[in-house]
C-alpha positions in Angstrom: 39.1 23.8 -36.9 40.2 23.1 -33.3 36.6 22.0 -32.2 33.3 21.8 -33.9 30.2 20.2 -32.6 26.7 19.8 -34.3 22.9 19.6 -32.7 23.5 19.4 -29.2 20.1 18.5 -27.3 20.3 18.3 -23.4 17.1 17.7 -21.1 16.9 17.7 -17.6 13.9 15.8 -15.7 12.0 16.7 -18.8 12.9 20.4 -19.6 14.8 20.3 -22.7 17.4 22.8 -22.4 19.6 22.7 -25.1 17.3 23.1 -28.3 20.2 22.1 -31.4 23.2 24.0 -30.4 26.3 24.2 -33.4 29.0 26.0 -32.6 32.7 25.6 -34.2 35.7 26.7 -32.8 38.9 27.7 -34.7 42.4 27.6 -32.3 43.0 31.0 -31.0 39.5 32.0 -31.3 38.0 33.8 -27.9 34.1 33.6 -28.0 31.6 34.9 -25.3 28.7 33.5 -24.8 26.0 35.5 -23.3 22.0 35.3 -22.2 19.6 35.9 -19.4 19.3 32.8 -16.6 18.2 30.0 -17.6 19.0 30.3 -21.7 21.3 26.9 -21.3 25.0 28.7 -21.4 26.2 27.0 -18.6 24.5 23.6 -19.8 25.9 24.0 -22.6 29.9 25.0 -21.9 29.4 21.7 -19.3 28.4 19.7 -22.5 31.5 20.7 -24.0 33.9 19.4 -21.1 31.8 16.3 -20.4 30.6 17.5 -16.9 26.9 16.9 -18.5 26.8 14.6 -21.4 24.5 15.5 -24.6 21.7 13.6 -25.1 22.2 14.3 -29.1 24.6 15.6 -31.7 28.4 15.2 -32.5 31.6 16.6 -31.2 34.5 16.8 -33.5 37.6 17.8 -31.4 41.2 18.6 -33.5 40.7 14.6 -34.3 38.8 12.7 -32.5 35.0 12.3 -33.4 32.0 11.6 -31.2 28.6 11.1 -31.6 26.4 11.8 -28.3 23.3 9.6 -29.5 25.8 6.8 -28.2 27.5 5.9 -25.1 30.5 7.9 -25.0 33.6 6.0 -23.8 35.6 7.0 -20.5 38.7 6.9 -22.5 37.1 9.4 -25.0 35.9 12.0 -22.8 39.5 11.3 -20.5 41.1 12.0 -23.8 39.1 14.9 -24.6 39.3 16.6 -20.8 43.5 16.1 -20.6 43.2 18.6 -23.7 40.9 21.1 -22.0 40.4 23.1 -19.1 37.2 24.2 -17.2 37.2 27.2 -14.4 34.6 27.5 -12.3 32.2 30.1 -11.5 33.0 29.5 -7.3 36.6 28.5 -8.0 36.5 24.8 -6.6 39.5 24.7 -5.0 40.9 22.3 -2.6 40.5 24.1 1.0 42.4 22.0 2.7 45.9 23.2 -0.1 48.1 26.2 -0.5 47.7 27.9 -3.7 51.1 26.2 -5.0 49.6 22.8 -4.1 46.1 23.5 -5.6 48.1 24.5 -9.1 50.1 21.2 -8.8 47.8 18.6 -7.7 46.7 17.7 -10.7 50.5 17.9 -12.6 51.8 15.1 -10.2 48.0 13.0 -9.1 46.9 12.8 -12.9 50.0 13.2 -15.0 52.3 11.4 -12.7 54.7 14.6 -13.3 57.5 15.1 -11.1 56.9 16.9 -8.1 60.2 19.4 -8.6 58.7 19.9 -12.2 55.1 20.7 -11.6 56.6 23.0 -8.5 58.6 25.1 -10.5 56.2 25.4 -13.6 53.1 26.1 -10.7 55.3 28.8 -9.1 56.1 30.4 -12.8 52.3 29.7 -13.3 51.3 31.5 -9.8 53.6 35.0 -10.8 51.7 34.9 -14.2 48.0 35.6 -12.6 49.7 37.8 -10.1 50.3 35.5 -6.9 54.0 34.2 -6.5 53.9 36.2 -3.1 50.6 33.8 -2.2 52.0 30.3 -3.0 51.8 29.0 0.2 48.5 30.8 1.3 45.5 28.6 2.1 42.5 29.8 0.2 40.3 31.0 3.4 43.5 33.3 2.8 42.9 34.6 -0.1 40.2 37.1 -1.8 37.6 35.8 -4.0 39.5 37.2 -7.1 42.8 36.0 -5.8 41.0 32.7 -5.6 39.8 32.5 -9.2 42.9 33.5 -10.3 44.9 30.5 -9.0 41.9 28.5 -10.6 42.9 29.8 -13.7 47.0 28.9 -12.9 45.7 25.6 -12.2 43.6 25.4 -15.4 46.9 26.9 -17.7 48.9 24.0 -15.8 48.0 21.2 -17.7 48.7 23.1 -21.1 45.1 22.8 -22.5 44.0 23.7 -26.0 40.7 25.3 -24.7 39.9 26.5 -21.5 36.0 26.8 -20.7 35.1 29.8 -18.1 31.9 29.5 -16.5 31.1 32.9 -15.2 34.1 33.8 -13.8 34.0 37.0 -12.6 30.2 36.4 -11.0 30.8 35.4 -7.4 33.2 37.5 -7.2 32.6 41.7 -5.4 32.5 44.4 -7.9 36.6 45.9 -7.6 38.2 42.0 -7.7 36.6 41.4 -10.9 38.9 43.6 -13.3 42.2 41.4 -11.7 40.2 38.4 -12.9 39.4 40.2 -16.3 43.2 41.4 -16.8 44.7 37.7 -16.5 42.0 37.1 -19.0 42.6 39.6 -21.6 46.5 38.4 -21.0 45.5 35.0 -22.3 43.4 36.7 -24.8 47.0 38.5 -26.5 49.1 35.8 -26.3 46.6 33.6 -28.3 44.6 31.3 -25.8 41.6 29.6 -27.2 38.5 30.3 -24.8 34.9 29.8 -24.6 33.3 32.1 -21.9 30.2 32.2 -20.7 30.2 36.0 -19.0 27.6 38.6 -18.1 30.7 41.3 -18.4 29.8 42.8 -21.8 32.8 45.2 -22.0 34.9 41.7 -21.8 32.8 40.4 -24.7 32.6 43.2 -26.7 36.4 44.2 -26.3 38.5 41.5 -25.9 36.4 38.2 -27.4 36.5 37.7 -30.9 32.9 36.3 -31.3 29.9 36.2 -29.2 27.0 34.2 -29.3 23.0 35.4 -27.5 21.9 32.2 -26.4 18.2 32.5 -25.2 15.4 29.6 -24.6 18.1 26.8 -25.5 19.2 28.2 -28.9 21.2 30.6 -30.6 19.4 33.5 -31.1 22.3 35.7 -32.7 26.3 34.9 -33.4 28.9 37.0 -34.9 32.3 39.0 -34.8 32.1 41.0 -31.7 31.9 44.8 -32.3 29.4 44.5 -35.0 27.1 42.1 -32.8 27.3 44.8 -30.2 27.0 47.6 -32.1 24.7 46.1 -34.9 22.7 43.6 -33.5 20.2 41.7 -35.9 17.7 39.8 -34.4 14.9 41.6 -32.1 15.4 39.5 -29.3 19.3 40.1 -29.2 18.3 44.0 -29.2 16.0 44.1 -26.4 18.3 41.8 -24.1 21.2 44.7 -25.0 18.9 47.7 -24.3 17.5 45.9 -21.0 21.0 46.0 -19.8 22.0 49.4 -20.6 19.0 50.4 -17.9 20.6 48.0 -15.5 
């Protein structure tokens, strides 16, 4: 077990949004997490990587233990974070960087790697998504999918055991998001473990090995991808799926 965590509440200015949330995580596995606005996905993949912190529940990551119902050290969640990656749903990049620097900024600010080193592993990194010829482009340069793509460089640069993608492809126009998908599925073969939060159901059903139906801050319905699309169990799952084969 790569990652398991147990009853993870989360409220906001009152709403409670994560409602008990257990999920575990075995390396290699790729699990999509899907739901209508608003069911807590993204609160929930942010809980995972620290960018919100549980109220509630435990974390048990390869071995390192955590329990949310108390303060959770800096040196825990750094610990935690330098094993994980997280891309973005609007790519976060730094602007004012080329694509090469954006991929090594973290290699030689964080990890104090040298700057010949994390140049030659960004550029290797950079003809893996596609982009080698787009090193030294600025992203107001770039496409949106070419942008999300050197997010994902930058998130396979530091070597993490997961990488969390929130929405990836959703900010993006209709023909970039297969190049965004492809990379994906790449990973996907050669045995990356990934959580993804995605409204791309094709992604889910054909290249994830799991997927979850979150809904009102719960899971409504989990299991082995095909069969959860083709068999779904629970009502609820069944009338989200029909609602977006009309869409």
């Amino acid at each position: 077990m790569l990652l398991e965590v147990k009853n993870i509440h989360k409220t906001f200015d009152d709403m409670h949004i994560l409602k008990g949330i257990d999920l575990s995580v075995n390396k290699g596995d790729v699990i999509a997490i899907i739901g209508p606005s608003g069911s807590g996905k993204t609160t929930f993949l942010r809980c995972l990587n620290f960018l919100a912190i549980a109220d509630e529940g435990t974390m048990v990551f390869d071995d390192k233990k955590i329990n949310f119902a108390e303060k959770v050290s800096k040196s825990d969640i750094s610990d935690i974070r330098k094993r994980t990656a997280f891309v973005f749903q609007n790519y976060n990049l730094f602007f004012n960087k080329t694509a090469l620097q954006n991929v090594t900024e973290g290699l030689i600010v964080a990890r104090k790697v040298n700057k010949d080193v994390a140049n030659k592993k960004a550029m290797a990194l950079l003809e893996k998504v596609g982009l080698a010829d787009r090193a030294d482009y600025y992203p107001s340069q770039l496409s949106g999918g070419q942008q999300q793509r050197v997010a994902i460089a930058r998130a396979l640069a530091t070597d993490p055991e997961i990488i969390y993608f929130d929405e990836p492809t959703s900010a993006l126009d209709p023909e970039l998001i297969g190049e965004v998908l492809n990379v994906m599925k790449q990973l996907a073969k050669e045995g990356m473990t990934m959580i993804v939060v995605t409204h791309e159901m094709n992604f889910a059903k054909e290249v994830s090995s799991r997927t979850i139906f979150m809904d009102d801050g719960i899971i409504v319905e989990s299991g082995e991808s095909k069969k959860f699309f083709d068999h779904p169990k629970q009502e609820r799952t069944k009338a989200f799926l029909k609602m977006l084969e009309k869409e």
